[in-house]
TIDO-123755 format. One record per residue (C-alpha): x, y negated, z; residue number from 1. Coordinates in nm, 2 decimals, padded with zeros to 4 digits. Example, Ala and Ser with C-alpha at 12.3 -4.5 7.8 and 13.67 -1.06 7.14 Angstrom:
! TIDO-123755
px; py; pz; resi
01.23; 00.45; 00.78; 1
01.37; 00.11; 00.71; 2
//
This chain:
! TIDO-123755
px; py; pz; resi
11.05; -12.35; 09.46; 1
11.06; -12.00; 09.36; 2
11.36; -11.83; 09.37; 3
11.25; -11.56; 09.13; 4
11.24; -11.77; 08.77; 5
11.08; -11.38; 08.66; 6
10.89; -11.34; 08.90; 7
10.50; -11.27; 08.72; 8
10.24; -11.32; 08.93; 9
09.94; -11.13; 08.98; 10
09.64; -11.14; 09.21; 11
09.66; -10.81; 09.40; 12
09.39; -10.52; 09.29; 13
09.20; -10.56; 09.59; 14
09.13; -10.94; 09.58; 15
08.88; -11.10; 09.38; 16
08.85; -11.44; 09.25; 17
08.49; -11.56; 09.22; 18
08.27; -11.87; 09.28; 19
08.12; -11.90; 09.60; 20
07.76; -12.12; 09.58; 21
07.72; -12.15; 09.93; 22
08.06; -12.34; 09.96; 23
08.03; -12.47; 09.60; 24
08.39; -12.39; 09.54; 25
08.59; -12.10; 09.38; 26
08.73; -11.86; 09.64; 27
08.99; -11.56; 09.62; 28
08.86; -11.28; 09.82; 29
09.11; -11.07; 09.96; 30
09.03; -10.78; 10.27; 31
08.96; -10.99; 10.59; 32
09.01; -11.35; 10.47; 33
08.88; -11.59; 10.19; 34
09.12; -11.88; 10.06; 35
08.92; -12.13; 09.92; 36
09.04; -12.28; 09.58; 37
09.08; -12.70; 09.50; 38
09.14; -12.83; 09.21; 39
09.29; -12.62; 08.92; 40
09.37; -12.34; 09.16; 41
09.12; -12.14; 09.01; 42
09.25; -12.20; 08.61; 43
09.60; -12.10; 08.77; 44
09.51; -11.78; 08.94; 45
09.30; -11.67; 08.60; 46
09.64; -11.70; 08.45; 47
09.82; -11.48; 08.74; 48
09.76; -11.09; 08.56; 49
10.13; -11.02; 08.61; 50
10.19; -11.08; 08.23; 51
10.35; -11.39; 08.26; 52
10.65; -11.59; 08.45; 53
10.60; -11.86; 08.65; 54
10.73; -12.07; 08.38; 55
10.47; -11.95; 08.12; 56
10.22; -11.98; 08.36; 57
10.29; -12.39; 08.40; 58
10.37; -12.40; 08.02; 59
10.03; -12.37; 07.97; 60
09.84; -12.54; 08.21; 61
10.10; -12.88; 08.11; 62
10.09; -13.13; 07.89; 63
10.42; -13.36; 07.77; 64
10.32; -13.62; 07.99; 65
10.27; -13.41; 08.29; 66
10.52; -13.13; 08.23; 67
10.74; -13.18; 08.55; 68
10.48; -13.27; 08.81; 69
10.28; -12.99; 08.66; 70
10.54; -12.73; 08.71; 71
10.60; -12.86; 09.11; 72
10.26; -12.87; 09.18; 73
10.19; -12.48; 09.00; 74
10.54; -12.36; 09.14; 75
10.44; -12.51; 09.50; 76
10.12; -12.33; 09.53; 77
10.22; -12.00; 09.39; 78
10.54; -12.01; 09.64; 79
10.24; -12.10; 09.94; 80
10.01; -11.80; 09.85; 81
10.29; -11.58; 09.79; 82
10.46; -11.65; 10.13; 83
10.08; -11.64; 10.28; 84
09.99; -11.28; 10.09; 85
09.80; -11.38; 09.85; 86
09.98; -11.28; 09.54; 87
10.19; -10.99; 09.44; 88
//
């Protein structure tokens, strides 16, 4: 989990989240390497513009119902891409 509960994510300036037709997926494009995006990873990194906390961020994208498995799951892959480069 993040040990930052401030911590606002953003995608760094030179990366760039598009869709890519040849893989039929939604990639983040960052200098010398491509992630490729599954599920709602795409709808979470729209949200990543260094506005909002981690908490916002999952706030929005959950539902009553799915509140706490929500905010794993976001928290989980923002920890990976951070660790990985991805994010700033």
């Amino acid at each position: 989990m993040s040990d930052e509960p401030h911590w606002r994510p953003r995608v760094p300036a030179a990366a760039v989240l598009r869709h890519d037709r040849t893989r039929n997926a939604d990639v983040l494009l960052l200098p010398e390497r491509v992630v490729v995006l599954h599920g709602s990873g795409r709808a979470v990194l729209d949200l990543c513009d260094g506005t909002r906390t981690v908490d916002e961020i999952t706030g929005l994208l959950s539902t009553e119902d799915s509140d706490s498995r929500i905010r794993r799951d976001v928290t989980s892959f923002l920890d990976r891409l951070r660790t990985e480069g991805c994010l700033r």
